[in-house]
N, C-alpha and C positions, 0 to 999 in steps of 0.2 A: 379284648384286644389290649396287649400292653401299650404303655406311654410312645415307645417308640415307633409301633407297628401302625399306631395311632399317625400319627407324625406323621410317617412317611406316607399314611392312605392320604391326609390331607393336602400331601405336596402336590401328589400325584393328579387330582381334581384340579390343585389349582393352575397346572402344568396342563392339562387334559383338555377335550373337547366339552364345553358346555351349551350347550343349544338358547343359553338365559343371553350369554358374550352376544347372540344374534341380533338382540332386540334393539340394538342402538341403530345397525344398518339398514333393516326393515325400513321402507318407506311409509311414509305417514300419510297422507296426501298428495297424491300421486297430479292433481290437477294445479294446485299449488308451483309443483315442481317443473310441470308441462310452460307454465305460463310464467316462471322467471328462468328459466333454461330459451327460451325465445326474447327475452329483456335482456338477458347475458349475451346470444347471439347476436342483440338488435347494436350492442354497444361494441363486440367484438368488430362486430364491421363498421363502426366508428373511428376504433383504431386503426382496423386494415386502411380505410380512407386515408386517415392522418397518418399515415405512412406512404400511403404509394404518389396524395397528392405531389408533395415539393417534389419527388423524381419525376412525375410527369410532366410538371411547367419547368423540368431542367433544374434546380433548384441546387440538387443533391446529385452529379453526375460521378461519383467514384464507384470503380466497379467495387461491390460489395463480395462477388464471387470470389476474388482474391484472396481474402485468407483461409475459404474454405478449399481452394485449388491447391493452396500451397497446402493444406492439410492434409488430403487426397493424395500428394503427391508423393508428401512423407511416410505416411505410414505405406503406403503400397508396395515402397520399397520393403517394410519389416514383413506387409504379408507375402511378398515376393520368395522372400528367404525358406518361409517354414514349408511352402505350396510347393518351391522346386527339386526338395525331395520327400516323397512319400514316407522314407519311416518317420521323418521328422514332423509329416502333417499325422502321420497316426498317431505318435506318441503326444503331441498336443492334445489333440482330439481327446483319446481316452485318460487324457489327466485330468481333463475338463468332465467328463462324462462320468467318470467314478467319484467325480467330486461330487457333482450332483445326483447322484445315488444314493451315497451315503448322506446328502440332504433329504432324498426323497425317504428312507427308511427310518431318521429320526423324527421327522413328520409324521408319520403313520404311527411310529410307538407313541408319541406324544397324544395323537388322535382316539389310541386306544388307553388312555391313561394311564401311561410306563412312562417313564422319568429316562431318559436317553441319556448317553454318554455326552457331556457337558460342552460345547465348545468354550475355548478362550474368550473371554468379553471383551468387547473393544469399546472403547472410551469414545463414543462418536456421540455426538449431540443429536445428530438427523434424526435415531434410533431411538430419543429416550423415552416417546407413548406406552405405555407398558404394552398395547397391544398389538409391537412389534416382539414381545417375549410369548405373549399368553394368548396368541390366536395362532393358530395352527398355518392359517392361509397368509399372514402378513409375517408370520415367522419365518415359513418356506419363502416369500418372496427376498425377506432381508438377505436371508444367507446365499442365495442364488444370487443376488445383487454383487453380494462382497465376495466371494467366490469367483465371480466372473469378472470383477473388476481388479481381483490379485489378480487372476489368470491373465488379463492382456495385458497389464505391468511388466508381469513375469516373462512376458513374450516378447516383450520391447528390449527388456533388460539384456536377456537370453540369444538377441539377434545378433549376428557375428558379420563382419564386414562392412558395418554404418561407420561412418565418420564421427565425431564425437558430437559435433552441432548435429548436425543429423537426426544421430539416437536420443539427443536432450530435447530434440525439438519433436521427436515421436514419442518420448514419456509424456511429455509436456500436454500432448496433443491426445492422448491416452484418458490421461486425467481429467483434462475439460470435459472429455465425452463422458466419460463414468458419472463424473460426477452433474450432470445434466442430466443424466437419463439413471440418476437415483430415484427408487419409488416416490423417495419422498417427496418427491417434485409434482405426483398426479394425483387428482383427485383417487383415482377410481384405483391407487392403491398405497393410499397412505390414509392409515384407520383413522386418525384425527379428522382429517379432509372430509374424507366420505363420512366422518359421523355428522363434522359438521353442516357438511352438506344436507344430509338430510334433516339434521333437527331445523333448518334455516328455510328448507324447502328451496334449496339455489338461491337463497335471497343474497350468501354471499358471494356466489358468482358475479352477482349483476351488479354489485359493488366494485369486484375488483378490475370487472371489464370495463368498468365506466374511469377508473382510477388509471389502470391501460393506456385506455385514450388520452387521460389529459396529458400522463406521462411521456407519450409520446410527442404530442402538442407540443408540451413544453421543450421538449430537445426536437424541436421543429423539425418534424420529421424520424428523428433516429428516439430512440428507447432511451427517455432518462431515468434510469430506475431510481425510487424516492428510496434512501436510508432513513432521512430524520424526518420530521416537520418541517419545510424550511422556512414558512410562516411562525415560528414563534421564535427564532434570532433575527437578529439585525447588526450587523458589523457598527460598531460606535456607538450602540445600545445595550446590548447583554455582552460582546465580545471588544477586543483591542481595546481596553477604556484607559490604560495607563496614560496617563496626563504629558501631554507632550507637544512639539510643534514642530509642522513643518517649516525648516530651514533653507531649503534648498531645494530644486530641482530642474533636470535635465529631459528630454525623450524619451529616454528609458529607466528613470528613475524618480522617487524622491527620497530625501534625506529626512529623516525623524528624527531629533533630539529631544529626549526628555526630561520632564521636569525632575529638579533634585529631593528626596524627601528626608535627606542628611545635612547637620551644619558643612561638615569634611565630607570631602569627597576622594580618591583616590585619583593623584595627579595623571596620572595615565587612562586616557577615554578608551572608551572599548563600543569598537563596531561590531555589530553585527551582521554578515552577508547569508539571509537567506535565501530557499532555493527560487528562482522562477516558476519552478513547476506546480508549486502549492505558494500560496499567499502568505505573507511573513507572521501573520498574527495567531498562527499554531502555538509561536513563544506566547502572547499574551492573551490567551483564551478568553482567561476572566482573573479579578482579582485573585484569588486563590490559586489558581493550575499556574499563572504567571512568570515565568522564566524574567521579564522583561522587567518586571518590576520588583521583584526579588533581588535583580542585578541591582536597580537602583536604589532599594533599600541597604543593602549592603553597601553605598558607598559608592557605588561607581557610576560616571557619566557615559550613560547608555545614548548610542545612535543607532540607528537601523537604517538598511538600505529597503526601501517600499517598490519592487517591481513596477513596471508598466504594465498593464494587461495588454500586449503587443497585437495588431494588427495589419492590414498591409503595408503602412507605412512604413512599419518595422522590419520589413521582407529583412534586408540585406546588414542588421546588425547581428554582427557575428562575435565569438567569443573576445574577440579585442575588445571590440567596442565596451559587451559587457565590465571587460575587467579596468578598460580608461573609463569610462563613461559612467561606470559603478563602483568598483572599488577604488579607484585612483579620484575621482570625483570628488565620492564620499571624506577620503583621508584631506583629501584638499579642502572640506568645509569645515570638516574636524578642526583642521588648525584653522581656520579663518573665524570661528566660534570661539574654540580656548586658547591660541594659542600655542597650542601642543604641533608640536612636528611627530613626536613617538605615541603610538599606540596599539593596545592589545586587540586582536580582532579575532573571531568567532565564525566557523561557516559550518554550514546543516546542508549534508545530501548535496545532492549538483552545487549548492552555494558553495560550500565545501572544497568540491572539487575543483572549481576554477578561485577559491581563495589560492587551495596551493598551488596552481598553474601561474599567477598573478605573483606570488611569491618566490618560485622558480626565474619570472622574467624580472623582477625586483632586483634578486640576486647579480643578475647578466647586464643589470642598470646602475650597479652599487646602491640602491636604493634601501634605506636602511629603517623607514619611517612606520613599518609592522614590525614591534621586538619580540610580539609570542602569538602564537595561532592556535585555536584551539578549533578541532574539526568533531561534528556531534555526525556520526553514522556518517560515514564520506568514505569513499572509494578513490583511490590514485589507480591501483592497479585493479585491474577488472577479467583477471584469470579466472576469479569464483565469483563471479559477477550472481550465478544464481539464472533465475529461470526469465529474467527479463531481455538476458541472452538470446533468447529464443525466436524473438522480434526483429534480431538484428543480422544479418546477412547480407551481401550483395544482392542481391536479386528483390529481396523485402526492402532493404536501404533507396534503391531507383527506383521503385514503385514508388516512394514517400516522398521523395525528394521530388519527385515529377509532379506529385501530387501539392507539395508546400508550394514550389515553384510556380502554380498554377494563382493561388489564393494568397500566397505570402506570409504563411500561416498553420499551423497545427493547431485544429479543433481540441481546445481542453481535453473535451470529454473522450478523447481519443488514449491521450495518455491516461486517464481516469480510468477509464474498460480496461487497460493490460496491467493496471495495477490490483484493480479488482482480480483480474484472470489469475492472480498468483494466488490470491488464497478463494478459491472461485463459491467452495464448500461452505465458508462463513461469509463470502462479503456477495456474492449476488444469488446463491439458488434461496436463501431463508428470505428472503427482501421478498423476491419471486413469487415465494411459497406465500408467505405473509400481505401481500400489499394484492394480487391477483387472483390469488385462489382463495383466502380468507378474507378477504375484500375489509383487513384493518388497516391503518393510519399506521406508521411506524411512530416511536416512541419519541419524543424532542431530546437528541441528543449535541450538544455545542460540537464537538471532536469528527461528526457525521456533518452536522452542516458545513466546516470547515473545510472538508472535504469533497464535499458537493461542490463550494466554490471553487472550481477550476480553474485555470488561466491556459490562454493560448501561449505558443512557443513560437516564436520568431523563426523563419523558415532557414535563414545561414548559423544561428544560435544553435539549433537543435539538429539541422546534420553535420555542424561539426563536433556538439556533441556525441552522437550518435558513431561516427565515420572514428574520430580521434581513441573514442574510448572504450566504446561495446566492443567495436569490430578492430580497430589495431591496435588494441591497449598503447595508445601513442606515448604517453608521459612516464611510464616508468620505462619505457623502453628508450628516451629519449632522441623520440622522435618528433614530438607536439612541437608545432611551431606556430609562437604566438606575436604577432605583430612584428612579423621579420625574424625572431629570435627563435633559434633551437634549445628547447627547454633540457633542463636536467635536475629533479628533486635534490640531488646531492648537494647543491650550490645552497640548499635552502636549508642553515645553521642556528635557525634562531631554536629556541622551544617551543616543541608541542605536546599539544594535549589533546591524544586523538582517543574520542571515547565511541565504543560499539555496543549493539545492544542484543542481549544471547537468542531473541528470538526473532531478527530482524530475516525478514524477507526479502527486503530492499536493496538491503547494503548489508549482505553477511557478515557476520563478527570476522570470520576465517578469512576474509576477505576485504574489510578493513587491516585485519591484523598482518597481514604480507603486507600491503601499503604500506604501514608503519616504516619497514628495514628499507624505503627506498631516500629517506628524508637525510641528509648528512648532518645534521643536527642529533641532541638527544630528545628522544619520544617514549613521554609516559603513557601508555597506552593502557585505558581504565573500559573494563569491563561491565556495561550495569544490565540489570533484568531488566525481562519484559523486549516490546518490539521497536519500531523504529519511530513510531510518537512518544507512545507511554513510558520507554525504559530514557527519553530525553526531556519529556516533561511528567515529571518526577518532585512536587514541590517536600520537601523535606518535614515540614508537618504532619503528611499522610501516613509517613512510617510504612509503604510501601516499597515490596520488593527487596535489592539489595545493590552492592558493586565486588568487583573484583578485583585488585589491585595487585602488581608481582612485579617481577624483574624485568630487564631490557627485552627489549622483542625481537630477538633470535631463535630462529629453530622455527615448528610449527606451534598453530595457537592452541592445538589439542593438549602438548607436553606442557606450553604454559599456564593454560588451565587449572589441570591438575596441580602444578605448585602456586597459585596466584590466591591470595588471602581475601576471603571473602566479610564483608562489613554489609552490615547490616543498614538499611533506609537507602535514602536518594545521596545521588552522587555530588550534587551541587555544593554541599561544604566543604566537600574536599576540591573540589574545581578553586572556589574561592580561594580556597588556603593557597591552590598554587598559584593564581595570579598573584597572591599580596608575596607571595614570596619571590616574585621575580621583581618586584618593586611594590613599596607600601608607601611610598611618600605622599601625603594628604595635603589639600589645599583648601580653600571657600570653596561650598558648593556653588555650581554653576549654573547660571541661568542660559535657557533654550537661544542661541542665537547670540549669545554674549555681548558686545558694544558694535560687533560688526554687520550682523546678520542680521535681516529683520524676519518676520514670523510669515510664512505666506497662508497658514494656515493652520487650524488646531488636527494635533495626532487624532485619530492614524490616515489624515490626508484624501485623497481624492481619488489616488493609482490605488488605490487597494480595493474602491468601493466600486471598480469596472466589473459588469460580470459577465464570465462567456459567451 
């Protein structure tokens, strides 16, 4: 046999059915398996318990059927479409069925040790056991999986007559389902599982049923799925540790000033408005990832606005409040500490978007005391909002609202689930797979536990976010009206520095990038890798990723993509460079609280340490 005949017999084998591939699945101990398959059941309905108790004592009264009805209701319309005429259900049908044909006939070549006509690889992580390649029966399952999961995309796409939320919200709803009822998700056909399974004898079953239960325990009643360890962080122990003190605080706030670790400082203090939605201290993870002390290393006198973890007291603070009560607040301690009337500020995500709401009613105040704004992943306009659109509708909007109204409040973990729901494939079916069915511990990650800590939303705060900006794009339309005033971005002249990030989920680059044309100001609008944490906390050390920088932002982001000059690392020096160039005048560094204020407490305060 020549070299290459050689070759190809060996591919052939290893492409082929071998009856040796069996011996992993064979069970070993069949009594073993009997008697923790009944320890997995015994914990499973431990769970079930800690689930259905709090709705029995009333505890938990929202109907849960609700966003499975609205799901129901959407799609029925797309299979409505293709059932009400026949050629249209037949040509579905047999595009589906010759798909799986030709899955079923590369299976049998492969069974009979022939090398079959290759399909395209996809770059999916779920897939990478190799005995989703080299087992005839986990192969044929993959491809019928992803076959049937383009085919009902395809059918979504393909339906004519949906409205445009509609059809985004039956892709939407498409995707969840596929991607949940991927093999990978069951034991009895995901070959990792099942081998584990049997080398374990279910012993990791009964692991991950018992892990289940606490899970659920702990989101008292509802399913808190564990990402990280969340025993081996501690906020003010491994995370927030940059040195600093509470100066100030309000109900819905506290003021953080930090210590200087410069003789000069850059006479102009720069706040920071982070989002509500997530806790402020994403900027200051840990020494190293630190955004917050990076600013202070570089010279500048760093303040952070520190949320309230809001509850019912907080029913009826709506976004005025937020922007007197936090941003106006905050600028008011600023000067009561240094003395400053002008300063640079900073906002992330929703903080973001009500800085520049706050600076639109500024403008209508003559209020002149923010001279550059710099917005990290922030949306004004919310036309490509993206898939969290999806959420928002009248019909979904009165459900919530009836629901906040009742409690005075959005459960964190509420907004936590539909952010998960966006990337559903990497942030809950692997957690799923891993923490339930392999009955492991996920790995101690700071960036997950971060995350984990949730915050509640103030019930007038979050539907007028909601009403203002998902559902009426109010502010670029200028229609947002904030404490009596009818807004209008145009009024808002100072400079910005609105940065997006290419893989954001959150807050689209494409959608950042139209915001940009609504500000009557000039806006340098900087491009950096990566997603809506990572491509923002970026410490320049790391030599990761990149940025984008190019012309004015006219036209679409696509055309200025392609001309926008790409640099290499994190974006933060060149941020730096452009505050010092809107003013670099230095002074003595400053101490927390200066002659005026006294200290009420050491960073990062007390609001931050609430957990949902």
């Amino acid at each position: 046999m020549t070299d290459s005949k050689q070759q190809d017999g060996d591919k052939a084998k290893s492409r082929g059915f071998d009856a040796k591939d069996l011996d992993p699945y064979l069970m070993k101990d069949p009594e073993a398996m009997a008697v923790n398959f009944a320890r997995a059941l015994e914990n499973l309905g431990k769970a079930a318990t800690a689930w259905l108790a709090p709705r029995e004592r009333g505890e938990i009264a929202e109907n849960a059927a609700e966003p499975v009805t609205d799901m129901v209701k959407t799609l029925s319309k797309v299979t409505e479409y293709w059932i009400s005429d026949p050629r249209r259900t037949f040509e579905a049908q047999t595009q589906l069925m010759s798909s799986y044909f030709g899955i079923w006939m590369r299976s049998m070549q492969r069974m009979q040790g022939e090398t079959p006509a290759e399909e395209p690889e996809r770059n999916d992580k779920r897939f990478a056991d190799e005995d989703w390649q080299k087992n005839p029966f986990f192969e044929f399952l993959k491809q019928v999986y992803l076959i049937t999961a383009d085919w009902a995309e395809k059918m979504v796409a393909e339906t004519d007559g949906l409205d445009e939320h509609t059809k985004h919200k039956a892709g939407f709803y498409v995707k969840q389902i596929t991607a949940a009822l991927s093999p990978t998700n069951f034991v009895a056909t995901n070959p990792q599982l099942y081998r584990e399974t049997i080398a374990t004898s279910g012993e990791n079953l009964v692991r991950g049923m018992k892990m289940l239960t606490e899970d659920i325990v702990a989101g008292q009643g509802d399913l808190r799925l564990r990402q990280t360890d969340m025993t081996k962080f501690a906020v003010g122990r491994d995370m927030a540790l940059t040195a600093g003190k509470v100066i100030a605080q309000n109900e819905i706030c506290q003021i953080i000033q930090y210590e200087p670790t410069t003789e000069t400082v850059l006479k102009r203090p720069l706040l920071i408005c982070p989002p509500w939605i997530n806790k402020f201290y994403i900027l200051d993870l840990n020494p190293q990832k630190s955004f917050i002390k990076w600013c202070v290393d570089q010279g500048q006198t760093v303040f952070v606005i520190s949320w309230v973890n809001p509850d019912a007291r907080h029913a009826q603070k709506d976004w005025a409040a937020y922007a007197r009560e936090g941003i106006d607040f905050a600028l008011d301690t600023i000067e009561r500490a240094t003395g400053e009337k002008e300063a640079n500020a900073v906002g992330y995500c929703v903080g973001g978007t009500l800085l520049a709401a706050t600076l639109a009613l500024h403008a209508k105040e003559k209020n002149k005391r923010i001279k550059t704004a710099t917005l990290f992943t922030t949306q004004v306009d919310f036309t490509h909002a993206g898939d969290l659109k999806v959420f928002v509708d009248e019909e979904q909007l009165g459900r919530l609202e009836a629901h906040m109204e009742e409690i005075g409040y959005l459960d964190g973990s509420k907004m936590a689930t539909a952010f998960n729901m966006l990337r559903a494939s990497e942030l809950i079916w692997p957690y799923f797979v891993n923490n339930y069915l392999k009955g492991q511990e996920p790995m101690p990650f700071d960036l997950l536990f971060w995350n984990a800590d949730s915050t509640r939303m103030a019930a007038a705060n979050h539907a007028f976010y909601l009403r203002n900006c998902y559902l009426r794009n109010a502010l670029t339309a200028n229609e947002m009206i904030l404490d009596g005033q009818k807004l209008s971005l145009k009024d808002v002249k100072i400079p910005i520095y609105n940065l997006a990030t290419r893989e954001d989920h959150i807050a689209p680059a494409k959608s950042v990038f139209l915001g940009s044309q609504f500000f009557g100001g000039k806006v340098d609008f900087v491009l950096a890798g990566s997603g809506h944490i990572a491509g923002v906390v970026n410490p320049p050390d790391k030599k990761k990723y990149q940025y984008w920088t190019g012309g004015g932002v006219t036209g679409d982001y696509e055309t200025w993509l392609t001309k926008a000059a790409e640099n290499a690392g994190s974006w933060w020096p060149h941020w730096q460079a452009w505050i010092e160039a809107k003013d670099n005048k230095r002074v003595p560094a400053r101490k927390p609280g200066g002659t005026a204020l006294n200290a009420i407490e050491e960073a990062p305060g007390s609001y931050v340490m609430e957990r949902a």
